[in-house]
Backbone as CSV, one residue per row, in Angstrom:
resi,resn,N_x,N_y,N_z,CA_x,CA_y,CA_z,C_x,C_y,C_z
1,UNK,95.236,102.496,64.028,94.643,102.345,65.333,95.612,102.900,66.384
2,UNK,94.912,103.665,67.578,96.081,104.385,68.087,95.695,103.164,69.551
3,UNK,97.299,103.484,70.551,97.468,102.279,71.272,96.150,102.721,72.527
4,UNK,95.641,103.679,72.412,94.697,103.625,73.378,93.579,103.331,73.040
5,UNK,93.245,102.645,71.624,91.645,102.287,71.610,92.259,100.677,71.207
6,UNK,93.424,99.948,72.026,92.969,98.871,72.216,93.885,98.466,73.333
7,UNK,93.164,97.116,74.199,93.017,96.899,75.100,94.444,95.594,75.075
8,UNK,95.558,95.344,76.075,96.165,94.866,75.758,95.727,93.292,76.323
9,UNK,96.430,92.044,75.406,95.739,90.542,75.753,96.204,90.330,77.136
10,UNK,95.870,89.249,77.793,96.454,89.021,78.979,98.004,88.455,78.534
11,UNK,98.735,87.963,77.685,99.772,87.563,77.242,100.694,88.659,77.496
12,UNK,100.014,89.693,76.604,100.863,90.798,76.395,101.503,91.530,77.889
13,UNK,100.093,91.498,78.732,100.073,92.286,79.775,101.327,91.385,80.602
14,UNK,101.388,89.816,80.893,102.267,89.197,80.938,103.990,89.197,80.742
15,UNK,103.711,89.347,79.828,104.985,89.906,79.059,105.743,91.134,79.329
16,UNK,104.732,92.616,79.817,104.942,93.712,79.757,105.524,93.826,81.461
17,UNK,104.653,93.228,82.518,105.036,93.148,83.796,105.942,92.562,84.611
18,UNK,106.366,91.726,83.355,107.338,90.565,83.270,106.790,89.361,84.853
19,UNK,105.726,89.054,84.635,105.211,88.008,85.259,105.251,86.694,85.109
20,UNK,105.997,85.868,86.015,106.591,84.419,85.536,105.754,83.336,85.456
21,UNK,105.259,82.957,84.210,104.125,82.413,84.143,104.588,80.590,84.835
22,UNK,106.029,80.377,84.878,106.438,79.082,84.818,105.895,79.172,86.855
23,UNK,106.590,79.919,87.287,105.968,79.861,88.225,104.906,79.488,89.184
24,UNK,103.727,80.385,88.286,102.395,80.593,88.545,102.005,78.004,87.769
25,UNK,102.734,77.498,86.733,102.349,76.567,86.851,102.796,75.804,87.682
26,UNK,103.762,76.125,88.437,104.659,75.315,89.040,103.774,74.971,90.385
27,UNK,103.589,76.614,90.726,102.830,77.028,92.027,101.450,76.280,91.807
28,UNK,100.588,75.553,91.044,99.804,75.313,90.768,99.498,73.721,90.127
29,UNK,100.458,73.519,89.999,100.387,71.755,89.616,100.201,71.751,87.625
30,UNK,100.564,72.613,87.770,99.941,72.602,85.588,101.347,72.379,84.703
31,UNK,101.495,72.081,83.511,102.558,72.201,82.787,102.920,73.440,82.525
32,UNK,103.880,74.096,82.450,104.649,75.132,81.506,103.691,75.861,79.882
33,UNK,103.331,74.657,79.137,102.770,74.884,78.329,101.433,74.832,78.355
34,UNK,100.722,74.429,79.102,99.432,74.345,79.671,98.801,75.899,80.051
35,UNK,99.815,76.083,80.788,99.528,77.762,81.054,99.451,79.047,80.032
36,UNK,100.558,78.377,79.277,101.013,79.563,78.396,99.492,79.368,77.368
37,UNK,98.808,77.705,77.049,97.947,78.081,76.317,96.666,78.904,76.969
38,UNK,96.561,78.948,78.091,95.546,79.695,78.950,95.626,81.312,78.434
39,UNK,96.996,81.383,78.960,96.998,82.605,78.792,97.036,83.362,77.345
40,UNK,97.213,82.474,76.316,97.188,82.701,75.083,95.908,82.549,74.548
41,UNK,94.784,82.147,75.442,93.534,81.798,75.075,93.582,81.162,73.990
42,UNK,94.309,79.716,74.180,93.748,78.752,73.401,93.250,77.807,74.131
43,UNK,92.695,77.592,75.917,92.018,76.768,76.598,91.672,77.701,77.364
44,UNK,90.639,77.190,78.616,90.269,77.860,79.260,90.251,77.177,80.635
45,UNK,90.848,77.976,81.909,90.552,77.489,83.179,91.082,78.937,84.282
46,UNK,89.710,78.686,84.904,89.505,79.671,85.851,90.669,79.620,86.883
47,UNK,91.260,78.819,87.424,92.486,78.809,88.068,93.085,79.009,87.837
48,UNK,93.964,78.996,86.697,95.140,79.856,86.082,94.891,80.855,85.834
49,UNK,93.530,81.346,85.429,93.004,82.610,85.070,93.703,83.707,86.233
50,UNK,92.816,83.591,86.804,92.699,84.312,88.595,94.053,84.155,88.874
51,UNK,94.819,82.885,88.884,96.435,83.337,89.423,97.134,84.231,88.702
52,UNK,96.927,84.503,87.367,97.515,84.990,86.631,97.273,86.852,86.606
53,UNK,95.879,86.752,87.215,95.212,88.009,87.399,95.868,89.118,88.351
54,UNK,96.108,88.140,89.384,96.521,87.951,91.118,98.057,88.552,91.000
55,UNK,98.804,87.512,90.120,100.130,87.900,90.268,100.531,89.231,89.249
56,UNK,99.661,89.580,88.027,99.464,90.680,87.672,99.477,92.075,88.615
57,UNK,98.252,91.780,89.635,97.651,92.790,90.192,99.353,93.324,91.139
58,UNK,99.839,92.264,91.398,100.872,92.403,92.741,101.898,92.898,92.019
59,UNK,102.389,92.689,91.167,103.469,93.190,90.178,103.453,94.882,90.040
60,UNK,102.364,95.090,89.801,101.761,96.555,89.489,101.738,96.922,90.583
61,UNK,101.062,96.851,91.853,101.518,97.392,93.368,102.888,97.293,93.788
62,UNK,103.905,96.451,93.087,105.230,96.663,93.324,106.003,97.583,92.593
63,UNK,105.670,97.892,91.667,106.161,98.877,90.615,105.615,100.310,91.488
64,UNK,104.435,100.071,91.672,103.684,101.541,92.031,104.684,101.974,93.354
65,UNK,104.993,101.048,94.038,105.417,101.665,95.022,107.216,101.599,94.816
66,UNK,107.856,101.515,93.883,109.108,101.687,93.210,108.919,103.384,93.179
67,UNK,108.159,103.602,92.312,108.070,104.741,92.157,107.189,106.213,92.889
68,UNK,106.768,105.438,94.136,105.919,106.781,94.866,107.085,107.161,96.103
């Protein structure tokens, strides 16, 4: 399988942007491990979802503009 016919997990993407997930629970009232199972999709909640989305999105506009 070549790396462009698959789509990376939100974990991974996590990992890759180096986005602080302890943070995002801290910032949010959740446990440490609470999050990590979100984002590991072993629970599900739309609030961590979306923060996690959020602080993704901003990471990547900070990089982008590292380099323009």
């Amino acid at each position: 399988m070549c790396i462009r016919d698959r789509h990376m997990t939100l974990h991974e993407q996590c990992r890759e942007f180096k986005v602080k997930l302890n943070e995002i629970a801290h910032d949010l009232g959740y446990t440490r491990q609470y999050v990590y199972m979100v984002v590991g999709g072993k629970r599900q909640n739309n609030k961590i979802t979306t923060a996690v989305y959020l602080a993704l999105e901003a990471r990547k506009k900070e990089l982008r503009e590292l380099i323009a």
